[in-house]
PDB file of N, CA, C and O in Angstrom, chain B, residues numbered from 101:
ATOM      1  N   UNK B 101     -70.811 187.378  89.040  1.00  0.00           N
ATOM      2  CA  UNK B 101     -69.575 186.775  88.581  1.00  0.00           C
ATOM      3  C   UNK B 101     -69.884 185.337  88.162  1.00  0.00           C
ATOM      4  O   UNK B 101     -70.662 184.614  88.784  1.00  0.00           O
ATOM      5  N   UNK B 102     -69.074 184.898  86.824  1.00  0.00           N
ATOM      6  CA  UNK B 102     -69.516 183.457  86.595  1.00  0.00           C
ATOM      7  C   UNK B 102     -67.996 182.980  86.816  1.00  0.00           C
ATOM      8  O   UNK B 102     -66.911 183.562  86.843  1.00  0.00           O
ATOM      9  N   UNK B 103     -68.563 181.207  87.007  1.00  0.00           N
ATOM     10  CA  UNK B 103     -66.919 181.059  88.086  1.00  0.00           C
ATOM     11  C   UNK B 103     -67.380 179.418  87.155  1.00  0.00           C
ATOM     12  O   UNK B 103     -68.410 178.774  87.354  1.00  0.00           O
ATOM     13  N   UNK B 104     -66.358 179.096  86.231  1.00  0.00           N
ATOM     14  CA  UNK B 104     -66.405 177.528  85.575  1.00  0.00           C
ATOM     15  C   UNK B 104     -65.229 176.776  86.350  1.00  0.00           C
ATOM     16  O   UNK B 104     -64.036 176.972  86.582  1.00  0.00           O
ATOM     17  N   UNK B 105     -66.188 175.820  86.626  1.00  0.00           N
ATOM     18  CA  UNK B 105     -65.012 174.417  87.431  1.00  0.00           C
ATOM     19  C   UNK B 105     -65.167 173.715  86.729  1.00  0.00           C
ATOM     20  O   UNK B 105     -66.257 173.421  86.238  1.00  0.00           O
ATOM     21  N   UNK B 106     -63.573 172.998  86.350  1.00  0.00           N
ATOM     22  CA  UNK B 106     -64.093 171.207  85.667  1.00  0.00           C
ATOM     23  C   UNK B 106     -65.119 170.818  86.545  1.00  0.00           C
ATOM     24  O   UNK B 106     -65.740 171.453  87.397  1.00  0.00           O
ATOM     25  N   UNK B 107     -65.192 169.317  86.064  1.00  0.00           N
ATOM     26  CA  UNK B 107     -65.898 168.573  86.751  1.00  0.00           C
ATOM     27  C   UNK B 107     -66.084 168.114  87.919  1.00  0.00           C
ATOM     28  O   UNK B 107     -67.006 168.248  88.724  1.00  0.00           O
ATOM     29  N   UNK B 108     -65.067 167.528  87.938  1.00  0.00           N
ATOM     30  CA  UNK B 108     -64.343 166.696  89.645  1.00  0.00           C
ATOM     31  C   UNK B 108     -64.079 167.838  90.296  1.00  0.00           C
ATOM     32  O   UNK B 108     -64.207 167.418  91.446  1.00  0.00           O
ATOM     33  N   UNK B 109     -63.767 169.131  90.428  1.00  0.00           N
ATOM     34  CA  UNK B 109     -63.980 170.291  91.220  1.00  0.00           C
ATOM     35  C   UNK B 109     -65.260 171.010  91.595  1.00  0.00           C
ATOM     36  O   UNK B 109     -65.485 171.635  92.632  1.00  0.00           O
ATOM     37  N   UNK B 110     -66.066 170.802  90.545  1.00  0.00           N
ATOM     38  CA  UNK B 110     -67.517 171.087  90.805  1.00  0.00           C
ATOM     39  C   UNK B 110     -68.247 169.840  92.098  1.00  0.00           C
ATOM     40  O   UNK B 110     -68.751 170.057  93.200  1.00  0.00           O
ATOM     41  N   UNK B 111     -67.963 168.307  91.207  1.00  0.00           N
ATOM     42  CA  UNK B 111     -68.509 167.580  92.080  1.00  0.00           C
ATOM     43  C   UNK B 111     -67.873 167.701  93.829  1.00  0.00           C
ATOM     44  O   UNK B 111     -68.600 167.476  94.796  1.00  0.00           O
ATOM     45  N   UNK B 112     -66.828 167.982  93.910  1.00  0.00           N
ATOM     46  CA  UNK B 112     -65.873 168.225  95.050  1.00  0.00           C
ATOM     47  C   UNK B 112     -66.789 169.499  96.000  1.00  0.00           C
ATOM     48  O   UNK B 112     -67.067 169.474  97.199  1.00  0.00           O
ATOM     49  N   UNK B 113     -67.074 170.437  95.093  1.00  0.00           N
ATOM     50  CA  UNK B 113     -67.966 171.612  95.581  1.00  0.00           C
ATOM     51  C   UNK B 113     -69.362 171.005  96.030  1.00  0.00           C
ATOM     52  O   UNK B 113     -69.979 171.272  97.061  1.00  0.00           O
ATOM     53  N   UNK B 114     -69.694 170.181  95.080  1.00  0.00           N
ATOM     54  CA  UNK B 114     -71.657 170.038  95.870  1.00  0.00           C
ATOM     55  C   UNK B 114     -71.072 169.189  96.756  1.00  0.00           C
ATOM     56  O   UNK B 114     -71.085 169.792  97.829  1.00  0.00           O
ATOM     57  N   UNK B 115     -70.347 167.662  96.966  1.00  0.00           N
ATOM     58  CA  UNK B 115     -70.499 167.295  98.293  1.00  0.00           C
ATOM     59  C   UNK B 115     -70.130 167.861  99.368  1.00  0.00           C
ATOM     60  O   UNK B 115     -70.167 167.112 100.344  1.00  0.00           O
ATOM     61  N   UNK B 116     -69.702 169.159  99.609  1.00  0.00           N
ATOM     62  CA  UNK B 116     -68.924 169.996 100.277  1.00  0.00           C
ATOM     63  C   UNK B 116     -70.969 170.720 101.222  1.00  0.00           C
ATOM     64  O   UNK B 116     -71.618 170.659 102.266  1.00  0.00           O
ATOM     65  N   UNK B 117     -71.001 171.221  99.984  1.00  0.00           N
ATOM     66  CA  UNK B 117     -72.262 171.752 100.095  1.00  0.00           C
ATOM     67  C   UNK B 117     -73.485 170.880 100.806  1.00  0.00           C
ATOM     68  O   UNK B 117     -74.113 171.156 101.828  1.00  0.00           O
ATOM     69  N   UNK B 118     -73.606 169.802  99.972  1.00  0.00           N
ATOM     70  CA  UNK B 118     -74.262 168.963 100.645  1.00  0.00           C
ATOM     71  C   UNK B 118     -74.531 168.975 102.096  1.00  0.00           C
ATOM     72  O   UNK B 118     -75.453 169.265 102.857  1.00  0.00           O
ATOM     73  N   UNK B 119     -73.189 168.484 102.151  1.00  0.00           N
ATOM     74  CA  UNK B 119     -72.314 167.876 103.467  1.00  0.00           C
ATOM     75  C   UNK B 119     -72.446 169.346 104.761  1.00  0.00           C
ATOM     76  O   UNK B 119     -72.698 169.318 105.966  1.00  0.00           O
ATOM     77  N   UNK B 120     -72.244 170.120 104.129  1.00  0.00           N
ATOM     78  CA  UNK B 120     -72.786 171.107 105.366  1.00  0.00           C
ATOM     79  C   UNK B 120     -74.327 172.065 104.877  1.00  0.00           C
ATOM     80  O   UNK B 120     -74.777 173.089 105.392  1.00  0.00           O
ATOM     81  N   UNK B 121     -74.809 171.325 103.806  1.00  0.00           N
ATOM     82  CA  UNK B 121     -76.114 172.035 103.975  1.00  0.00           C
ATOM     83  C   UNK B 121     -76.012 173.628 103.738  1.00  0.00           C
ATOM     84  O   UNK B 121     -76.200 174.446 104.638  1.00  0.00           O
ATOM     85  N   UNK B 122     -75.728 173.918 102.567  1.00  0.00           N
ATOM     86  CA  UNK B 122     -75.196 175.037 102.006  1.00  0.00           C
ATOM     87  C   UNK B 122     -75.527 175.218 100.570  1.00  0.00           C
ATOM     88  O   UNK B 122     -75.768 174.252  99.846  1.00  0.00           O
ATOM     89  N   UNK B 123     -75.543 176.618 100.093  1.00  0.00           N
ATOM     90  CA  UNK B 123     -75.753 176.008  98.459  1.00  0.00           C
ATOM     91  C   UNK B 123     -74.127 176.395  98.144  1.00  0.00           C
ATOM     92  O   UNK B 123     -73.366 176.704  99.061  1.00  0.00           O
ATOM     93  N   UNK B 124     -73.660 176.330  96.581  1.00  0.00           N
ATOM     94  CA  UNK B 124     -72.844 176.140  96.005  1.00  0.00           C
ATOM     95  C   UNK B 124     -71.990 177.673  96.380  1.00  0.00           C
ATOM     96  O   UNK B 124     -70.777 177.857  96.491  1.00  0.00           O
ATOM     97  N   UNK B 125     -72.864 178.422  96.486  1.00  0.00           N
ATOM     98  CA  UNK B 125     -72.046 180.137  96.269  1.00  0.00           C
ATOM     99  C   UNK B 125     -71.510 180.347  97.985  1.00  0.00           C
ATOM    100  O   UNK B 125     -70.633 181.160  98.277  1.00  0.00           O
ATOM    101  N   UNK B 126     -72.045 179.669  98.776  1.00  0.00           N
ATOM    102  CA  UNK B 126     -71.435 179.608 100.263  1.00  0.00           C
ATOM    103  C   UNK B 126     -70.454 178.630 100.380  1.00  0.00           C
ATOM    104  O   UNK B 126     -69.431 178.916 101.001  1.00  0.00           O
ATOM    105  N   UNK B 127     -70.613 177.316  99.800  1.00  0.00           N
ATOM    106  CA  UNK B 127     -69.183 176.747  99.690  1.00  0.00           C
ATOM    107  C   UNK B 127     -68.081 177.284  99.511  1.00  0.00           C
ATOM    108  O   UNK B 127     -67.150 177.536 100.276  1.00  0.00           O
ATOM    109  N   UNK B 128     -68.322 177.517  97.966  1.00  0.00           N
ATOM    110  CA  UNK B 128     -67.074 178.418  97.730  1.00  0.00           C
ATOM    111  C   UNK B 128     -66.605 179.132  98.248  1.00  0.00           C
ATOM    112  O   UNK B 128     -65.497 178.803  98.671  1.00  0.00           O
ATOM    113  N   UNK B 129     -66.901 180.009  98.448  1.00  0.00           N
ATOM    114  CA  UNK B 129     -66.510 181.327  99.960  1.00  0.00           C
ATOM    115  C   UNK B 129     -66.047 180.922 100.861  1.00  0.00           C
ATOM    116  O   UNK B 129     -64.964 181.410 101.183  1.00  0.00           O
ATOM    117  N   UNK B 130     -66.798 179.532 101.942  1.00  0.00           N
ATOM    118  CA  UNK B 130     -65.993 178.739 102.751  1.00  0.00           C
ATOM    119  C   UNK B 130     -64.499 178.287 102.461  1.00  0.00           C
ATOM    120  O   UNK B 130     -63.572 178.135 103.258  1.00  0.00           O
ATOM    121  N   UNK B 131     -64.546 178.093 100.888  1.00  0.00           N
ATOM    122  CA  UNK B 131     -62.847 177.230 100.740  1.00  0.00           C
ATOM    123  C   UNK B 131     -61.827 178.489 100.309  1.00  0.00           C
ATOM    124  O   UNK B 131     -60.635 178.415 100.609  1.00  0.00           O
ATOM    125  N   UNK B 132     -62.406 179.755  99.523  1.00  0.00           N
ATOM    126  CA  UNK B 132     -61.908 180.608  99.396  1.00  0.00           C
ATOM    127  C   UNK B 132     -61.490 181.369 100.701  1.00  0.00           C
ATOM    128  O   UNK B 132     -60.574 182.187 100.619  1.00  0.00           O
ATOM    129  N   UNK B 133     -62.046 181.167 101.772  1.00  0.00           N
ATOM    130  CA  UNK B 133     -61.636 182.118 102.972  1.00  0.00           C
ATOM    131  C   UNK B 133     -60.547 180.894 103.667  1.00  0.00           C
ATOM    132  O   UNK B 133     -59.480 181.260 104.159  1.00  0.00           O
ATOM    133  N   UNK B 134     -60.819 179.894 103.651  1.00  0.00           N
ATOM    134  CA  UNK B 134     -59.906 178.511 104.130  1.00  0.00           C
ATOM    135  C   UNK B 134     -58.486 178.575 103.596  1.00  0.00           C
ATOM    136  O   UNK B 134     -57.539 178.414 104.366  1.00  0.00           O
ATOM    137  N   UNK B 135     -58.287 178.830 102.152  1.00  0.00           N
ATOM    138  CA  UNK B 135     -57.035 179.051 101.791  1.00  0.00           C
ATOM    139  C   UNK B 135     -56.180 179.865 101.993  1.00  0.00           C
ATOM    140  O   UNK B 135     -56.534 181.012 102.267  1.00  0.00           O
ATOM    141  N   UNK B 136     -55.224 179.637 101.946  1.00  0.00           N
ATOM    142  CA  UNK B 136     -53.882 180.580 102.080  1.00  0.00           C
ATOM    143  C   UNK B 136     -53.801 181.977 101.297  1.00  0.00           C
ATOM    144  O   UNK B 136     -54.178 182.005 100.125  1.00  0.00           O
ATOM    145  N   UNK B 137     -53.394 182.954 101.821  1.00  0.00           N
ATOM    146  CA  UNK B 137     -53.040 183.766 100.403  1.00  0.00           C
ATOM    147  C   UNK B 137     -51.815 183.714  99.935  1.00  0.00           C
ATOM    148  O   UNK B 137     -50.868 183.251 100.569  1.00  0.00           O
ATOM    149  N   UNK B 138     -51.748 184.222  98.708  1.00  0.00           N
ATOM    150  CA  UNK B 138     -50.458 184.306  98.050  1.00  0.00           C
ATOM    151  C   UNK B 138     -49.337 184.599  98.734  1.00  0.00           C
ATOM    152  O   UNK B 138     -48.239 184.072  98.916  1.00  0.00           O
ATOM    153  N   UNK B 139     -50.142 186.000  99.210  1.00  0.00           N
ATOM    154  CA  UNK B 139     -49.676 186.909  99.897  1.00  0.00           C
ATOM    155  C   UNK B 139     -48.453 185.846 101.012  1.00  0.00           C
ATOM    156  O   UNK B 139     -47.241 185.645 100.931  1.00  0.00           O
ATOM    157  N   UNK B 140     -49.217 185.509 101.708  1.00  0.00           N
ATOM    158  CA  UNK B 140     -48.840 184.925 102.929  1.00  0.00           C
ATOM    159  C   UNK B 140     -47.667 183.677 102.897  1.00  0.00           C
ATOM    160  O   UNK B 140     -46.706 183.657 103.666  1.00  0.00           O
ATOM    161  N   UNK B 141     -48.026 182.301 101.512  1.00  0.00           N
ATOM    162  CA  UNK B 141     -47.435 181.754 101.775  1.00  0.00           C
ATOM    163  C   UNK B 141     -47.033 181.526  99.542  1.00  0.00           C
ATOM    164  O   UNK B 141     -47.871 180.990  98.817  1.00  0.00           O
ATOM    165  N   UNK B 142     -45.796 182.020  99.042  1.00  0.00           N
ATOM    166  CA  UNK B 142     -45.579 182.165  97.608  1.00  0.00           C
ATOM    167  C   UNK B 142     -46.084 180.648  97.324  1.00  0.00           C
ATOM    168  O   UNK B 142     -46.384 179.986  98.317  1.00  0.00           O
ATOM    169  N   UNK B 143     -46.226 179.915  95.757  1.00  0.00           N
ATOM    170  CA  UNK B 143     -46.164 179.003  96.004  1.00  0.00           C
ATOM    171  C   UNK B 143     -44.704 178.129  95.546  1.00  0.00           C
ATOM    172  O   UNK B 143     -43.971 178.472  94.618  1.00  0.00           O
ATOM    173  N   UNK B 144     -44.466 176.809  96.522  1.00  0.00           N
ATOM    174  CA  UNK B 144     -43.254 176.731  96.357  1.00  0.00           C
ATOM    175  C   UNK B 144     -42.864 176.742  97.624  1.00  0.00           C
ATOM    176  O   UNK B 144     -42.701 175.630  98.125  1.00  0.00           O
ATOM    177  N   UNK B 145     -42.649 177.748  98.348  1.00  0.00           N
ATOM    178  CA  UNK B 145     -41.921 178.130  99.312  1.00  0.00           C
ATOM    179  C   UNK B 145     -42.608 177.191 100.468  1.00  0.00           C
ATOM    180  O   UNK B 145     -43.806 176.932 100.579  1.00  0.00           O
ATOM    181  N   UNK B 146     -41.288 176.655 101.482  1.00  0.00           N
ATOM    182  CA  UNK B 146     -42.084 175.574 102.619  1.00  0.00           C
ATOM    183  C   UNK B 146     -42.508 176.477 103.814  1.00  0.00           C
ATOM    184  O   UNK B 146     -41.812 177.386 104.266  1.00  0.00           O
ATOM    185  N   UNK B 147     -43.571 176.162 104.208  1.00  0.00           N
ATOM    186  CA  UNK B 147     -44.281 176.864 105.294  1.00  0.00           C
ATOM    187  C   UNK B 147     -42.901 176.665 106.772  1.00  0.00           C
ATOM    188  O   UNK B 147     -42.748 177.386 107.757  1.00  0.00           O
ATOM    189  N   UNK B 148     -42.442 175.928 106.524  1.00  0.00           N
ATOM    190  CA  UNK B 148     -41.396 175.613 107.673  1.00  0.00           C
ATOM    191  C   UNK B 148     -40.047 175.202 107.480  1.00  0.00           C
ATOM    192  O   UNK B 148     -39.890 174.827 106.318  1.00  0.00           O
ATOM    193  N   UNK B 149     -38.676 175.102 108.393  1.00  0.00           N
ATOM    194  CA  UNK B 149     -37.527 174.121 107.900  1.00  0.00           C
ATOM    195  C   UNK B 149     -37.678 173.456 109.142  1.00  0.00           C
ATOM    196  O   UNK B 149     -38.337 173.854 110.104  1.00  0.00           O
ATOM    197  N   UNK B 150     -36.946 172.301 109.038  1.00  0.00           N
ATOM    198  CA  UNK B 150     -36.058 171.286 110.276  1.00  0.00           C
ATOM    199  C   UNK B 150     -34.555 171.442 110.120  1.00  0.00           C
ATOM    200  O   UNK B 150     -33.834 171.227 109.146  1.00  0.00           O
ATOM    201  N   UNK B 151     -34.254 171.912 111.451  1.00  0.00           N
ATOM    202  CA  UNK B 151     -32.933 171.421 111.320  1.00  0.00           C
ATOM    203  C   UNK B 151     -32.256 170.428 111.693  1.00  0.00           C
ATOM    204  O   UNK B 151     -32.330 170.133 112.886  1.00  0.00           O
ATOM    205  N   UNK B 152     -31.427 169.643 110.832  1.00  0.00           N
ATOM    206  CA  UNK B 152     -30.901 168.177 111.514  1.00  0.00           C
ATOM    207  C   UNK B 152     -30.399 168.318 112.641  1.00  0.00           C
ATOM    208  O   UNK B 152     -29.891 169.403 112.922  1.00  0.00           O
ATOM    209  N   UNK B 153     -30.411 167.140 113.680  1.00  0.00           N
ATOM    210  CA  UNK B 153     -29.934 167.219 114.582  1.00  0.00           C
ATOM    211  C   UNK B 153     -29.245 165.826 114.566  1.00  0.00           C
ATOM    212  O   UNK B 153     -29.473 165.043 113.644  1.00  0.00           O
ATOM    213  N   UNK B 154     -28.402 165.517 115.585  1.00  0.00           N
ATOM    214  CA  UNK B 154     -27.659 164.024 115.906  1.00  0.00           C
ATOM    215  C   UNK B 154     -28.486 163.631 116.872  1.00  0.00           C
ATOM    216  O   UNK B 154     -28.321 164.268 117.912  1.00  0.00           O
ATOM    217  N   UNK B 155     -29.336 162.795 116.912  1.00  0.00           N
ATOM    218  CA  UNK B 155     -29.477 161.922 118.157  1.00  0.00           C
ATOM    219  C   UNK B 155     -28.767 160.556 118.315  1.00  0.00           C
ATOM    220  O   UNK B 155     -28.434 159.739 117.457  1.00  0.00           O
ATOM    221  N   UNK B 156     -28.660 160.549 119.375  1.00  0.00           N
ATOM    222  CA  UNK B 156     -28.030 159.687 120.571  1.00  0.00           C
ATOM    223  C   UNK B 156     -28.814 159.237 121.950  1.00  0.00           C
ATOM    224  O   UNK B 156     -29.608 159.774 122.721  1.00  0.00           O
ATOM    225  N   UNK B 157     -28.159 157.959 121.841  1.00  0.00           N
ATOM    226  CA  UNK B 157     -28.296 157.479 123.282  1.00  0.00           C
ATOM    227  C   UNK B 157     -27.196 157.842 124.590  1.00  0.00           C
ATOM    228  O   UNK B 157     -26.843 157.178 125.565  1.00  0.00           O
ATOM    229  N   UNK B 158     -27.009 158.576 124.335  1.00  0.00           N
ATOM    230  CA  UNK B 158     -25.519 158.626 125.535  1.00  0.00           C
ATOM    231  C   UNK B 158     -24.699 157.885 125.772  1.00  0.00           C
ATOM    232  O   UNK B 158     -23.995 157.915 126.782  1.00  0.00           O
ATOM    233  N   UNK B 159     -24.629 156.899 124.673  1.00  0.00           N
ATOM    234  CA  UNK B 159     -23.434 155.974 124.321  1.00  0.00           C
ATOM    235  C   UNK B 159     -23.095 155.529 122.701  1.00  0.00           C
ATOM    236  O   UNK B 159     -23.646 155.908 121.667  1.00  0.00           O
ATOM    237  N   UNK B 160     -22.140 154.719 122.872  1.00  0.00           N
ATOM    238  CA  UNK B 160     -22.375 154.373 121.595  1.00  0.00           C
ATOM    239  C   UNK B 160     -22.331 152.717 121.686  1.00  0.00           C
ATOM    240  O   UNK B 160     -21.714 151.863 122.322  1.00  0.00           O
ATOM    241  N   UNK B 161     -23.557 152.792 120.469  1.00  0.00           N
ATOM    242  CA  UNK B 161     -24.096 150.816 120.479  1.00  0.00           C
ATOM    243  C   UNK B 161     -22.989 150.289 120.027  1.00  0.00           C
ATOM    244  O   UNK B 161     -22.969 149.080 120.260  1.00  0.00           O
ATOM    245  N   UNK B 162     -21.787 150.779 119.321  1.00  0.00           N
ATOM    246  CA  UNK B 162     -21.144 149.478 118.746  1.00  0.00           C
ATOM    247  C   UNK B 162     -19.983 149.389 120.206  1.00  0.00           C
ATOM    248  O   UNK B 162     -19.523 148.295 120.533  1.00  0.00           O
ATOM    249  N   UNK B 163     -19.688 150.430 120.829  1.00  0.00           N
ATOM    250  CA  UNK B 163     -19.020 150.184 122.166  1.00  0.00           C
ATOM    251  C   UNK B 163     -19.284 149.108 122.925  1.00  0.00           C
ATOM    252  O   UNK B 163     -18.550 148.211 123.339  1.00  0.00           O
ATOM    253  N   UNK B 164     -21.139 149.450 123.131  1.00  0.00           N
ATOM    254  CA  UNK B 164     -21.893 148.404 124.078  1.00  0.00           C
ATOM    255  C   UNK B 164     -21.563 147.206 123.259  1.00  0.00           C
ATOM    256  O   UNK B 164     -20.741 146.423 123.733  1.00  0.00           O
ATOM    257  N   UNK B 165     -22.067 146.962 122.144  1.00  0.00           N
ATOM    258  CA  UNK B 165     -21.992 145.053 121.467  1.00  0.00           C
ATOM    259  C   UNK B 165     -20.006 145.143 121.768  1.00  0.00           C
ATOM    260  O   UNK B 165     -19.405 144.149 122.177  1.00  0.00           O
ATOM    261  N   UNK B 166     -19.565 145.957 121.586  1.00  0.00           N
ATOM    262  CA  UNK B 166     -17.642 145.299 122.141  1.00  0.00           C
ATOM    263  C   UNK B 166     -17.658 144.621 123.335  1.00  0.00           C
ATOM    264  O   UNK B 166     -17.400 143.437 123.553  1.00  0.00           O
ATOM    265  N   UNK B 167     -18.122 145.852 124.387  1.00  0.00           N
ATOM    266  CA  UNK B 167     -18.025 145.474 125.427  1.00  0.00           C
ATOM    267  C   UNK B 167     -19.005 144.120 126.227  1.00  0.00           C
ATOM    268  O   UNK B 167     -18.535 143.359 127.073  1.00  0.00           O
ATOM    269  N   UNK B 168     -20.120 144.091 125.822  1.00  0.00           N
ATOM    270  CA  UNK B 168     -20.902 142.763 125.917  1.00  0.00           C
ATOM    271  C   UNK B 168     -20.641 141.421 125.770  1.00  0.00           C
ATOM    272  O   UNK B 168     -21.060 140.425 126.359  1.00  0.00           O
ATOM    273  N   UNK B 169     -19.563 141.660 124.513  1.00  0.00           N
ATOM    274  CA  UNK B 169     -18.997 139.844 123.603  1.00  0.00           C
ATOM    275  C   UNK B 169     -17.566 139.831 124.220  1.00  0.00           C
ATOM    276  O   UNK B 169     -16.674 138.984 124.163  1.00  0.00           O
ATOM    277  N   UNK B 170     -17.634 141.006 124.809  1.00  0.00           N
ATOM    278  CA  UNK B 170     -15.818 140.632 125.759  1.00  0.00           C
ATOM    279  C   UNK B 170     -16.259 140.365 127.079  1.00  0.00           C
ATOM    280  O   UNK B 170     -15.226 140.099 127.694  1.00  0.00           O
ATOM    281  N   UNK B 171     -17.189 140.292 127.829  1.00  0.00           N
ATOM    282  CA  UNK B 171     -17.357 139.547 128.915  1.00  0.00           C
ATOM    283  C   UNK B 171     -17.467 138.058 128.959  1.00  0.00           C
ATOM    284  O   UNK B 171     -17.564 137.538 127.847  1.00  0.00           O
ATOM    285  N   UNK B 172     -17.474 137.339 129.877  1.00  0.00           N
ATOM    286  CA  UNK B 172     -17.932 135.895 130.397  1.00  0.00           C
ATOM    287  C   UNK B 172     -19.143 135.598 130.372  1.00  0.00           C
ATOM    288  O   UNK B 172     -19.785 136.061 131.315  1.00  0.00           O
ATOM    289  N   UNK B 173     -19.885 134.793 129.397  1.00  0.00           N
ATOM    290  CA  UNK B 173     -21.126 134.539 129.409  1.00  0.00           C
ATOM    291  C   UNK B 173     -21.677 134.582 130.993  1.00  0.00           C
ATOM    292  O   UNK B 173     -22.435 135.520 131.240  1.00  0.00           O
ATOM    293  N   UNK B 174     -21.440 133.863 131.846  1.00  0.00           N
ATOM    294  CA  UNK B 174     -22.197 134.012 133.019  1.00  0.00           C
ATOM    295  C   UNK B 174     -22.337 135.665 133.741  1.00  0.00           C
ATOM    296  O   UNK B 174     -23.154 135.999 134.599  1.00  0.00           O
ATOM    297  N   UNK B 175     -21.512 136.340 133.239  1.00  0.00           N
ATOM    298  CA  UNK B 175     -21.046 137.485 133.978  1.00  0.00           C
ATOM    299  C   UNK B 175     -22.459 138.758 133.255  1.00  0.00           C
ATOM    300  O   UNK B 175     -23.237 139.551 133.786  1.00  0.00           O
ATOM    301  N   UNK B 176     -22.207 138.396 132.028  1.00  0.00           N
ATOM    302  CA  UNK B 176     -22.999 139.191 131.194  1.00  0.00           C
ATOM    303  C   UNK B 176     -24.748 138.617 131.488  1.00  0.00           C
ATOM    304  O   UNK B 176     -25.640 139.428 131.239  1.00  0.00           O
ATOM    305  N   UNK B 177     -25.050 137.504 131.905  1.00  0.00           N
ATOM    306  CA  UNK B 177     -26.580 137.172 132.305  1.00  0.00           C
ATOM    307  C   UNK B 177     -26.812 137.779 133.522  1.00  0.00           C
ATOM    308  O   UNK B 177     -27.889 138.332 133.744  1.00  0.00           O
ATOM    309  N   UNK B 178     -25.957 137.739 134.305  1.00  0.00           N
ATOM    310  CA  UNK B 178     -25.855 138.710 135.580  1.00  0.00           C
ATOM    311  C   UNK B 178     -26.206 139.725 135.644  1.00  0.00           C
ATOM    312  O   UNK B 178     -27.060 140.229 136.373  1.00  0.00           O
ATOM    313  N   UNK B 179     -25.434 140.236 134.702  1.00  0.00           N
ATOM    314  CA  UNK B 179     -25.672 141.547 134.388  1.00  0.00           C
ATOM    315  C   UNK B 179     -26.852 142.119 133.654  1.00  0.00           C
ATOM    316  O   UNK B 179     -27.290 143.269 133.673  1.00  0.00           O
ATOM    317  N   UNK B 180     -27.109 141.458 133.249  1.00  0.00           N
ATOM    318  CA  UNK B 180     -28.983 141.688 132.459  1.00  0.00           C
ATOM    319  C   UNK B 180     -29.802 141.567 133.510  1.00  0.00           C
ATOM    320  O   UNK B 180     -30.551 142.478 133.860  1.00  0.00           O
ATOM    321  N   UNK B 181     -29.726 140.451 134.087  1.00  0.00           N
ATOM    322  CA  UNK B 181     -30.668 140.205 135.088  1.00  0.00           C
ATOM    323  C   UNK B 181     -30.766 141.329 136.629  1.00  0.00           C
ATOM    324  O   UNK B 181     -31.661 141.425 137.469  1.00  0.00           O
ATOM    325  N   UNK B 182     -29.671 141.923 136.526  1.00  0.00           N
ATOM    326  CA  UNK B 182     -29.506 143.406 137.483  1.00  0.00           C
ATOM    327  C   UNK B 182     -28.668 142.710 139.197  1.00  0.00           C
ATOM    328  O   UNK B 182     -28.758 143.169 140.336  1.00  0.00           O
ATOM    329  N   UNK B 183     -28.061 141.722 138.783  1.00  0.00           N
ATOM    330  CA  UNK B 183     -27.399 140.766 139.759  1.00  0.00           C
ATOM    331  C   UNK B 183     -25.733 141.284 139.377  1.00  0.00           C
ATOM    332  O   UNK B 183     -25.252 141.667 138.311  1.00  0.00           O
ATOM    333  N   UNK B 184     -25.085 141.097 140.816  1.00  0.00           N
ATOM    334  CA  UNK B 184     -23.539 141.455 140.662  1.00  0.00           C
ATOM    335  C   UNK B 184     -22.476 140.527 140.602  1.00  0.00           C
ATOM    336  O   UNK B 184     -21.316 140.924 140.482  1.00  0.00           O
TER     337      UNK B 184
END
């Protein structure tokens, strides 16, 4: 079988080769068995989804900054500092 690569795919192939000390016809085979098949994954299609979620802190921050600027400055250093 004759198999033409541009360039930059060929060169991509010998340092491959090089690099594990291989000639060119075992590379290939290496990246050909490495890839996906069609079969397996169309192309296009995402190997995965996420579904959104809400995260939270178990409060809400703009509550906390209300409730923070409505205390007494001394009351609120207290309170950082873990003092009653």
């Amino acid at each position: 079988m004759t198999v033409r690569l541009d360039p930059a795919a060929r060169r991509k192939l010998e340092r491959l080769a090089a690099k594990q000390g291989i000639s060119l016809n075992e590379a290939l085979n290496l990246l050909l068995r490495l890839a996906p098949d069609e079969a397996e994954s169309p192309p296009g299609s995402p190997q995965y989804r996420l579904k959104p979620r809400m995260v939270g802190f178990g409060f809400e921050i703009a509550e906390a900054r209300r409730l923070v600027t409505a205390l007494p400055d001394d009351r609120m250093l207290r309170t950082r500092r873990g003092q009653q």
